[in-house]
KOLMARFI-649301 format. One line per field, with one value per residue (C-alpha): residue in one letter; x, y, z. Coordinates in nm, 4 decimals. Example, Ala and Ser with C-alpha at 12.3 -4.5 7.8 and 13.67 -1.06 7.14 Angstrom:
KOLMARFI-649301
tormi <- A, S
xx <- 1.2300, 1.3670
yy <- -0.4500, -0.1060
zz <- 0.7800, 0.7140
***
This chain:
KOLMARFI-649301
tormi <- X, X, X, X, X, X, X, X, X, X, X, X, X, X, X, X, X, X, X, X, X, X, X, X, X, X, X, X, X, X, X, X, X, X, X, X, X, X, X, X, X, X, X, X, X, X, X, X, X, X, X, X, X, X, X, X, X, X, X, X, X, X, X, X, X, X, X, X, X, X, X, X, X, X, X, X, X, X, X, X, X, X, X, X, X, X, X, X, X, X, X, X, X, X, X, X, X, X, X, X, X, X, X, X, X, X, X, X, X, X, X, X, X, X, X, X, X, X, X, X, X, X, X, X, X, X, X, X, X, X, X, X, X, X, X, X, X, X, X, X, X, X, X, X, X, X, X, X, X, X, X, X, X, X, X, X, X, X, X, X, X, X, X, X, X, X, X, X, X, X, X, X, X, X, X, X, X, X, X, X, X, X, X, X, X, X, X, X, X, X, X, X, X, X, X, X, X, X, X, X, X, X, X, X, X, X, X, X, X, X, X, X, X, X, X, X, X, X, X, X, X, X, X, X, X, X, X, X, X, X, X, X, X, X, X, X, X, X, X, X, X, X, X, X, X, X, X, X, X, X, X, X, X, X, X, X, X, X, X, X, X, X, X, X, X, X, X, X, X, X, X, X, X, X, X, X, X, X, X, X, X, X, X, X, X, X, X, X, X, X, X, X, X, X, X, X, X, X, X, X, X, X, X, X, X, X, X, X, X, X, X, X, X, X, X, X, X, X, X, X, X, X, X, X, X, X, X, X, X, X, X, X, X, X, X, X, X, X, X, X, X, X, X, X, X, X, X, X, X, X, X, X, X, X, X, X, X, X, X, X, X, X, X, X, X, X, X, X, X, X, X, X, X, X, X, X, X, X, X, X, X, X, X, X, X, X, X, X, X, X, X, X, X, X, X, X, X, X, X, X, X, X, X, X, X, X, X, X, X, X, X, X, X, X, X, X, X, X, X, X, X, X, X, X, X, X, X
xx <- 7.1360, 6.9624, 6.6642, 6.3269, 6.1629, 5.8849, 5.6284, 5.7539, 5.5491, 5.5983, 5.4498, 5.4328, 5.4313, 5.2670, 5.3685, 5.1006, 4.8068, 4.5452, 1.5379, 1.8921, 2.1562, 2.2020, 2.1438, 2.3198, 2.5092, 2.6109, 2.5659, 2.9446, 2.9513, 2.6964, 2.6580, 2.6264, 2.6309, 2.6771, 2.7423, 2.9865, 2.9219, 3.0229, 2.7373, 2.7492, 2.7807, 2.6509, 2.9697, 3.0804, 3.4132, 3.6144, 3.8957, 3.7391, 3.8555, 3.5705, 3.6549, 3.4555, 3.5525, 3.7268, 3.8224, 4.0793, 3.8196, 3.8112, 3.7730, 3.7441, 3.4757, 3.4905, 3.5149, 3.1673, 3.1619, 3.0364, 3.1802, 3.0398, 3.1635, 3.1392, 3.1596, 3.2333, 2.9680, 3.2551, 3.3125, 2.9687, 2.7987, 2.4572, 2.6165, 2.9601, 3.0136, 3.1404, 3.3849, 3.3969, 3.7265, 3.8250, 4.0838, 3.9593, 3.6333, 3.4836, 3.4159, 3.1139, 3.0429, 2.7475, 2.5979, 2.5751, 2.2165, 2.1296, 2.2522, 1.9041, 1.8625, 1.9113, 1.9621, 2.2448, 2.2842, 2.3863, 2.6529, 2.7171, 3.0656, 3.1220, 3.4483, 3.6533, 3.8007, 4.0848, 4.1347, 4.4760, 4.5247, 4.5084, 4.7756, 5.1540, 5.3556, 5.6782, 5.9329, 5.8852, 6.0196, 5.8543, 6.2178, 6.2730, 5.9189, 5.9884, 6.3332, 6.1555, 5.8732, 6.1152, 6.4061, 6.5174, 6.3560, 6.0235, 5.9953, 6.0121, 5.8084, 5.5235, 5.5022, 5.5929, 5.9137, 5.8331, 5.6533, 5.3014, 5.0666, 4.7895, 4.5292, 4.4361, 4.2426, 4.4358, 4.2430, 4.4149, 4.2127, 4.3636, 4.2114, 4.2549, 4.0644, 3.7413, 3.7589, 3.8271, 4.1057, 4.1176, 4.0526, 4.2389, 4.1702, 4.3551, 4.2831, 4.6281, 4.8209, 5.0820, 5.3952, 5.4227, 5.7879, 5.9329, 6.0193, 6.3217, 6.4737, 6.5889, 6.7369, 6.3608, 6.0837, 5.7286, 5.5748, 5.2373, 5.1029, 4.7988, 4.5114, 4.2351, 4.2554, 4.0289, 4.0693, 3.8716, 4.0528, 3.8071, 3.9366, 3.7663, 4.0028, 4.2371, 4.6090, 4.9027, 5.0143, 4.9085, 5.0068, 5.0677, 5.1262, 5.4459, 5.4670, 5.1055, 5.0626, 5.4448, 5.4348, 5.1406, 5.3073, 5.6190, 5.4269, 5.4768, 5.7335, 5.7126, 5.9440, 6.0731, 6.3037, 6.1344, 5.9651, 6.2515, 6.5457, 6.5912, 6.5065, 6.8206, 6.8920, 6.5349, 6.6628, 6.9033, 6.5943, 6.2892, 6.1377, 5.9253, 5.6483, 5.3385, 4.9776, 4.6788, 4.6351, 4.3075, 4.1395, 4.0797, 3.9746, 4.0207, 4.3856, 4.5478, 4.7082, 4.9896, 4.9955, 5.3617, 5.3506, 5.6837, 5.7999, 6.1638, 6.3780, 6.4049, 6.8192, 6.6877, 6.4348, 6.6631, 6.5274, 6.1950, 6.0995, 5.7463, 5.5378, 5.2784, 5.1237, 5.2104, 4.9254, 5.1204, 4.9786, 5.1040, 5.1120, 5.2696, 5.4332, 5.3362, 5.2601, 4.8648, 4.8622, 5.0442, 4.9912, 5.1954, 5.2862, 5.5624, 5.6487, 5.6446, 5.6858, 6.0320, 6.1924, 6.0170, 6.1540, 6.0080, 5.8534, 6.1702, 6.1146, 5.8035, 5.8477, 6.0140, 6.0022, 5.7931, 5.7343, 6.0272, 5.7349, 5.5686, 5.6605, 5.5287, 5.4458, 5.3702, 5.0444, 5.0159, 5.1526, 4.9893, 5.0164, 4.8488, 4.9128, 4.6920, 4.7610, 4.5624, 4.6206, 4.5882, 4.7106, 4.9959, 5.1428, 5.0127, 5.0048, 4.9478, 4.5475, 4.5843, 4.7152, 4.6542, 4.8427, 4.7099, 4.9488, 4.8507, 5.0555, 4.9961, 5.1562, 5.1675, 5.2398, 5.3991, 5.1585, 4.9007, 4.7337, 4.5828, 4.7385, 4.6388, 4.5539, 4.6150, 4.6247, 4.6368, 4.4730, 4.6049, 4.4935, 4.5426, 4.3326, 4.4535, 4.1124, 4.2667, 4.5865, 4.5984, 4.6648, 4.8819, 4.9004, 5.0907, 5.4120, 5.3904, 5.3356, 5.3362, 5.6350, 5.3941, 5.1589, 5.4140, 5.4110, 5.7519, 5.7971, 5.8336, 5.4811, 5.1933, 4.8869, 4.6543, 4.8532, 4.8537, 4.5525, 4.3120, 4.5417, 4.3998, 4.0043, 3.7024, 3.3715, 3.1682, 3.4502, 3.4307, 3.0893, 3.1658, 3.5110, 3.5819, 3.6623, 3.6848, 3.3068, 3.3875, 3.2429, 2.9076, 3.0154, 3.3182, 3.0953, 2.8632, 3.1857, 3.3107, 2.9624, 3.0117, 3.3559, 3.2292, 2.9532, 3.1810, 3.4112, 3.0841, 2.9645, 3.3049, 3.3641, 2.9529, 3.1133
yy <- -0.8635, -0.7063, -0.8931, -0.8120, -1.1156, -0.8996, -1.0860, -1.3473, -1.6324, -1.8247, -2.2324, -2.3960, -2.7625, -2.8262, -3.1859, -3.3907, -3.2045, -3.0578, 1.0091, 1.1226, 0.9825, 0.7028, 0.6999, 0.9004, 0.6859, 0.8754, 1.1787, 1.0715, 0.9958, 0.9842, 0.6545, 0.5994, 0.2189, 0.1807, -0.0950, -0.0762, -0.2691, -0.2877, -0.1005, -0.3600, -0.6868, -0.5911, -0.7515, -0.6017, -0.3830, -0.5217, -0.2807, 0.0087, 0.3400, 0.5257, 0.9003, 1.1845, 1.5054, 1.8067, 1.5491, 1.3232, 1.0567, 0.7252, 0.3378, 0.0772, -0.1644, -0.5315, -0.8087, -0.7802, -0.4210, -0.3036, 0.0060, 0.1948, 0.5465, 0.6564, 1.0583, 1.2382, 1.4776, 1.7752, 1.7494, 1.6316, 1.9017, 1.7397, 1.8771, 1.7064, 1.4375, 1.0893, 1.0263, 0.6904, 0.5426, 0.2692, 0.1956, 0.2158, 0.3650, 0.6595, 0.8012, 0.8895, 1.1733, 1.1505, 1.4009, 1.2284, 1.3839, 1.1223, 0.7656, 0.6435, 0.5876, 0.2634, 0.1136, 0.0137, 0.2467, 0.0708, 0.2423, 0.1266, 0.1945, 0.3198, 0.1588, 0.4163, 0.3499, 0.5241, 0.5187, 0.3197, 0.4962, 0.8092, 0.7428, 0.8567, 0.6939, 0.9097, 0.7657, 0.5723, 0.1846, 0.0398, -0.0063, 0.3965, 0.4824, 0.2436, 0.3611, 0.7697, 0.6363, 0.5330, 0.7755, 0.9721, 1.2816, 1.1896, 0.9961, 1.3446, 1.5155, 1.2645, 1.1312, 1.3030, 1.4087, 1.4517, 1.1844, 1.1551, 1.0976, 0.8292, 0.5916, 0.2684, -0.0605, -0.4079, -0.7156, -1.0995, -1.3804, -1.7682, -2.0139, -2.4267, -2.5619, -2.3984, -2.3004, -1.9941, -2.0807, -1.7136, -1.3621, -1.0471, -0.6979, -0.3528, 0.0350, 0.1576, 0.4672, 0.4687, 0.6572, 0.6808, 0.7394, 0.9503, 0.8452, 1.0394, 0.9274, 0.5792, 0.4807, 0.6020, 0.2670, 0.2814, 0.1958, 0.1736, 0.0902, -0.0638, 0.1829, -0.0656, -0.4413, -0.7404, -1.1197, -1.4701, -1.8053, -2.1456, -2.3716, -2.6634, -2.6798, -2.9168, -2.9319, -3.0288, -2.7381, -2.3594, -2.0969, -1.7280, -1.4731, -1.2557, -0.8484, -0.8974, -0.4602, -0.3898, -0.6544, -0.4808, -0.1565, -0.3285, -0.3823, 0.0049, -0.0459, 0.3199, 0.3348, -0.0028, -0.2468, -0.2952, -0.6144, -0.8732, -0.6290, -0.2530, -0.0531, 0.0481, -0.3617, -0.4634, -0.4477, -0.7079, -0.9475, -0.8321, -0.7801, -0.5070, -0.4503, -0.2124, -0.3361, -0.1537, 0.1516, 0.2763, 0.5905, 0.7688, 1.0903, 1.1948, 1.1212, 0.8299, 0.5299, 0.3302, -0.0306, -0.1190, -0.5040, -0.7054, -1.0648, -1.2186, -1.2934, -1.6643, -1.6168, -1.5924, -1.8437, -2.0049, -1.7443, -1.6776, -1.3432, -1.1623, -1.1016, -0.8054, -0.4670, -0.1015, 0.1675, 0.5132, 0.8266, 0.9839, 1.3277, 1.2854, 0.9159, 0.8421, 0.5279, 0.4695, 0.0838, -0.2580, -0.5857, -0.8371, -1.2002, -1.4339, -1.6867, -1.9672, -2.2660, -2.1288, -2.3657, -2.6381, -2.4708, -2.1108, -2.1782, -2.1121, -1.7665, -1.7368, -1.9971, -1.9599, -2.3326, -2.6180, -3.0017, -3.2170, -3.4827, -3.2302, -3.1234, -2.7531, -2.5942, -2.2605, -2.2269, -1.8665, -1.5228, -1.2398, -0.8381, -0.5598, -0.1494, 0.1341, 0.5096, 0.8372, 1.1799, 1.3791, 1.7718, 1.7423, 1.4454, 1.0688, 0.8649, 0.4961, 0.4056, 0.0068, -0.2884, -0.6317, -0.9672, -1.3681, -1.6532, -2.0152, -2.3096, -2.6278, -2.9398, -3.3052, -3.5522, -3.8454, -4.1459, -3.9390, -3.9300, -3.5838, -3.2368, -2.9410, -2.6424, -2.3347, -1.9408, -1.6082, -1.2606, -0.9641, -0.6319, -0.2703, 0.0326, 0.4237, 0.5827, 0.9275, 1.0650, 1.3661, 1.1893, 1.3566, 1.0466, 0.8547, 1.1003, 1.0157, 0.6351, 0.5161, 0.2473, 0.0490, -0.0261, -0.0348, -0.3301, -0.5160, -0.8150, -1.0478, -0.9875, -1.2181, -1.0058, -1.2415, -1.1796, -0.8693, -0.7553, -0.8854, -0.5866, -0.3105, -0.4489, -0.1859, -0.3080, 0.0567, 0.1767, -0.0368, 0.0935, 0.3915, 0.3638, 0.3106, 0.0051, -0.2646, -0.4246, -0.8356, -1.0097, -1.1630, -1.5885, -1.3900, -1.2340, -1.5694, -1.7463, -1.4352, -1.4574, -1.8399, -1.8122, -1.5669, -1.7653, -2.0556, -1.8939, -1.7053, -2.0704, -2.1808, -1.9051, -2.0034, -2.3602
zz <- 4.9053, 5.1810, 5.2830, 5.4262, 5.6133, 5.7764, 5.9501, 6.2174, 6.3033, 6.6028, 6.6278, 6.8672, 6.9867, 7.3067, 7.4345, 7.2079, 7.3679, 7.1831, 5.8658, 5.8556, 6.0635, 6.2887, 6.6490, 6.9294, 7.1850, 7.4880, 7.3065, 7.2405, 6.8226, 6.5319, 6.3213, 6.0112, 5.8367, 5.4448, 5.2402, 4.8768, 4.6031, 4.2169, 4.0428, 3.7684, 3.9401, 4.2605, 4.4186, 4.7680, 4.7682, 4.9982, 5.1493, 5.0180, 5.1778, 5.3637, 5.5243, 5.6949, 5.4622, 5.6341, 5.9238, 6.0032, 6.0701, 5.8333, 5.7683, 5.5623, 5.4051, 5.5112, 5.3047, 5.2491, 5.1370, 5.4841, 5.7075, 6.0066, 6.0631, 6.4014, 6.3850, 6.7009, 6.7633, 6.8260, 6.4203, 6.3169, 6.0728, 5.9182, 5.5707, 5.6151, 5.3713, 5.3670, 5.0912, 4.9569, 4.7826, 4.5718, 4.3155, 3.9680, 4.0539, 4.0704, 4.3612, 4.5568, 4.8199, 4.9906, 5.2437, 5.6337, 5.6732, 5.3554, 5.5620, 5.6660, 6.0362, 6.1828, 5.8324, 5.6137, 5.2580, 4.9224, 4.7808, 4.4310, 4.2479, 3.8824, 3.7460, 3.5614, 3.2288, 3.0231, 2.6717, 2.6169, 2.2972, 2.5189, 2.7687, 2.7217, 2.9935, 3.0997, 3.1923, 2.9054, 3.0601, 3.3566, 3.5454, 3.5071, 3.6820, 3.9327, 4.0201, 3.9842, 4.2812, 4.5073, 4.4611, 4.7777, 4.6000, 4.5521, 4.8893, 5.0519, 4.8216, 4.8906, 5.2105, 5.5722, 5.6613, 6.0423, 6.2882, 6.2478, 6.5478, 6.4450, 6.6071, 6.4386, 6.4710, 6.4405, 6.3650, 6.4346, 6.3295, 6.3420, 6.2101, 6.1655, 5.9018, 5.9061, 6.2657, 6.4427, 6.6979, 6.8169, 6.7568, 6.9069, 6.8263, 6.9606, 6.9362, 6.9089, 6.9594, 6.6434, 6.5994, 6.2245, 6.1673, 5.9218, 5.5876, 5.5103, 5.8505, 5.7587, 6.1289, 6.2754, 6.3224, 6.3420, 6.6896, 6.8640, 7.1994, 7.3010, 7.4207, 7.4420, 7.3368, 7.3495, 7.2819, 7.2384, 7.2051, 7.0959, 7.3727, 7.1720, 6.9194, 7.0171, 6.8231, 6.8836, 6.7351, 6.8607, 6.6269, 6.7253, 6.5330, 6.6565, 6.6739, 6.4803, 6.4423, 6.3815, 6.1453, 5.9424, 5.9618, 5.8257, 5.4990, 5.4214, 5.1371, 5.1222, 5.4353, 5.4855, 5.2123, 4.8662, 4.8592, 4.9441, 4.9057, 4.8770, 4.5710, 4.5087, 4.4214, 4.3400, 3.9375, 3.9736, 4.1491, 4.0111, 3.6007, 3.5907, 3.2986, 3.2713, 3.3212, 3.1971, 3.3634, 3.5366, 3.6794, 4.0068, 4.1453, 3.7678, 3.7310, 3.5570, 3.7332, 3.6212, 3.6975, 3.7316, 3.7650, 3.9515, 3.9551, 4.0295, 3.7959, 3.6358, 3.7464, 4.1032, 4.1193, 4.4407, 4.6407, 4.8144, 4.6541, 4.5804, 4.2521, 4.2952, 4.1717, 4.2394, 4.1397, 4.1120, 4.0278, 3.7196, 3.8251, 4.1229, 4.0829, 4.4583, 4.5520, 4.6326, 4.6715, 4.6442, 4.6755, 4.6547, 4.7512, 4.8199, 4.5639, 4.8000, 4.5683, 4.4649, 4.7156, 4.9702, 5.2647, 5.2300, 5.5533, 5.7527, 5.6518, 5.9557, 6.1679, 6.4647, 6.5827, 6.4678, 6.5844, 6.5426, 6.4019, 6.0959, 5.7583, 5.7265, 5.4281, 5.3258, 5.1006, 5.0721, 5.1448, 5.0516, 5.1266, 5.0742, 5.1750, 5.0795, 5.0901, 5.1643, 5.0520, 5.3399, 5.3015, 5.0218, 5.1539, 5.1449, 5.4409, 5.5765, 5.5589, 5.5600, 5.5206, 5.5310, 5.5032, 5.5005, 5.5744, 5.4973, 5.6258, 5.6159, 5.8528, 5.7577, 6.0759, 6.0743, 6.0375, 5.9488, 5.6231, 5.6228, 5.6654, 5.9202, 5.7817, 5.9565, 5.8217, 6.0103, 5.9193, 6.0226, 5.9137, 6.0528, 5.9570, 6.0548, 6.1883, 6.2870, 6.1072, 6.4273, 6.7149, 6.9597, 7.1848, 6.8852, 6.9256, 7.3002, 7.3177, 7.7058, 7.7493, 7.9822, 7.6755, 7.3640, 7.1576, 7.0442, 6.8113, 7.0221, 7.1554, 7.0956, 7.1004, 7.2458, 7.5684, 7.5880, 7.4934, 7.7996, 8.0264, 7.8151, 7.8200, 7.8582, 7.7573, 7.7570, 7.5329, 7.1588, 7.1112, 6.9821, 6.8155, 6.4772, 6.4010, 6.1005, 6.0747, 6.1003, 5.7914, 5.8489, 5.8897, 6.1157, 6.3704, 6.4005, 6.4942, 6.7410, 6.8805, 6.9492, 7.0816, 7.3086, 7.4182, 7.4422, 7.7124, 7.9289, 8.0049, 8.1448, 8.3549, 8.5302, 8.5158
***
């Protein structure tokens, strides 16, 4: 069996211690600020996948449904149109000259139904469509057979208990390898980067998060090992079965749902979702996550080195990779993935609770600079991002790149990290 660990963390112990559009910055990029929501429940859409038509341009919604799309004024037209995206809804196109200035539009989201009586699913067994989505064939009919040039945004929060312990976040050149090369990697260097650590959270352990962008490019199971193992062996691990399928951009959506099998149940395997398109059985999303109660020692599959003195456990580990249709061929747009651990100390009564998000969103699919990444700024896996990214700092430049908005209690704690480290350096 072929095995797909993906991310790596590293822990460490630390001897015992602790009108019409937006305004015009610069004359550089046009704003505009909307907010998603469910049009029936008014609940934000978290993820949701937010592009500037006739452009390479896009983002995503936060977890509170919000985006900001900064346009570059070289492809702004006042009649453009922002498309907005979401799985199972219906989507919405509206015109940039009708984003309010200075203010934040409400964007509401029909979902879209299909009658089940209605839907004829060929192949006709879940295992058959699965094994059609990932066969050599329709790999290269779907996604890009040559390198792709892209820039991106990567996101890094860590957190114990309730607390921020640090945030890190990169603009990155990305080499988007191609997926009918199977010996070719993705890879991406650092263009600009930023970091805050809480220095007030004392530990004694200090997680970081290994290879953090590789490892969210990684999560394209498009290009990389099916979930655990390769698709060519995922039958003998994995039971497939159909869930109800759902609607977008008028065409139908299966559901093809995966868990390991009982026989397996030794090994640390996944359970998740793929949404395929019927017409062209492409992949447009998954999400998935490791069955970590399977066996008390799934942790071993992250951690890189732990306290002689704790017992770690793994709490959660979940994954999640979208895909955009750009041209005839579907590409990486995002993906995200949250790890919970937990650590237990000897003669203590109450565990440490520590998790890491890491997300990465493609802004720009034409991005020359990807196909020529400079060696001085690559990342590897063995990199911890929070050291790297202080060498590539440039306060003018994050206003007006696209980037992921932070959710609302996320930027009250940036703001108070931040804070935090201005009064020690007048100290």
């Amino acid at each position: 069996m072929k095995y797909f660990k993906g991310t790596s963390i590293l822990l460490l112990a630390l001897l015992l211690i602790a009108g019409n559009v937006s305004n015009l910055f610069a004359q550089d990029f046009i704003q505009v600020t909307g907010r998603v929501l469910d049009n029936n429940t008014a609940k934000p859409l978290h993820y949701a996948s937010i592009s500037l038509l006739n452009s390479t341009v896009s983002n995503v919604s936060n977890a509170d449904g919000v985006f900001v799309l900064k346009i570059p004024t070289a492809k702004f037209n006042a009649l453009d149109s922002i498309q907005v995206s979401f799985l199972g809804y219906s989507t919405v196109r509206i015109c940039v000259s009708d984003f309010p200035q200075g203010k934040v539009k409400t964007i509401r989201m029909i979902e879209s139904y299909v009658s089940l009586s209605s839907i004829y699913i060929h192949p006709n067994d879940p295992l058959s469509l699965f094994n059609l989505v990932f066969s050599p064939s329709s790999i290269k009919k779907n996604y890009p057979n040559e390198p792709c040039g892209m820039l991106g945004f990567y996101r890094e929060l860590i957190k114990r208990g309730s607390k921020y312990a640090s945030m890190n976040e990169a603009v990155l050149d990305i080499k988007k390898a191609s997926y009918t090369n199977d010996f070719a990697s993705d890879n991406a260097a650092i263009y600009k980067g930023r970091g805050n650590e809480n220095s007030n959270i004392n530990d004694t352990i200090i997680m970081k998060l290994q290879g953090g962008p590789l490892s969210a490019m990684y999560t394209d199971i498009m290009k990389y090992p099916f979930v655990g193992t390769d698709a060519q062996s995922a039958q003998d691990y994995y039971d497939f079965s159909f869930g109800n399928p759902i609607v977008e951009h008028n065409h139908k959506i299966y559901v093809l749902k995966f868990n390991q099998k009982d026989s397996v149940k030794k090994e640390c395997l996944y359970k998740g979702e793929l949404y395929i398109d019927s017409e062209t059985f492409a992949l447009l999303k998954a999400t998935f996550s490791m069955n970590v109660d399977v066996i008390s020692d799934s942790w071993k599959y992250f951690i890189r080195k732990k306290p002689a003195d704790a017992t770690l456990k793994v709490e959660d580990a979940t994954y999640e990779v979208n895909y955009k249709k750009v041209g005839q061929k579907y590409m990486f747009d995002y993906s995200r993935m949250e790890l919970k651990f937990s650590a237990k100390y000897k003669h203590h009564w109450m565990k440490n609770k520590y998790s890491i998000v890491g997300e990465l969103a493609v802004t720009d699919t034409d991005n020359p600079a990807g196909l020529k990444l400079n060696p001085d700024r690559k990342i590897h896996m063995k990199d911890i991002l929070s050291k790297r990214v202080n060498d590539f700092s440039d306060p003018e430049f994050w206003g007006s790149y696209n980037i992921i908005q932070p959710d609302e209690n996320i930027q009250s704690i940036i703001n108070k990290i931040i804070r935090q480290l201005k009064r020690h350096e007048t100290d």
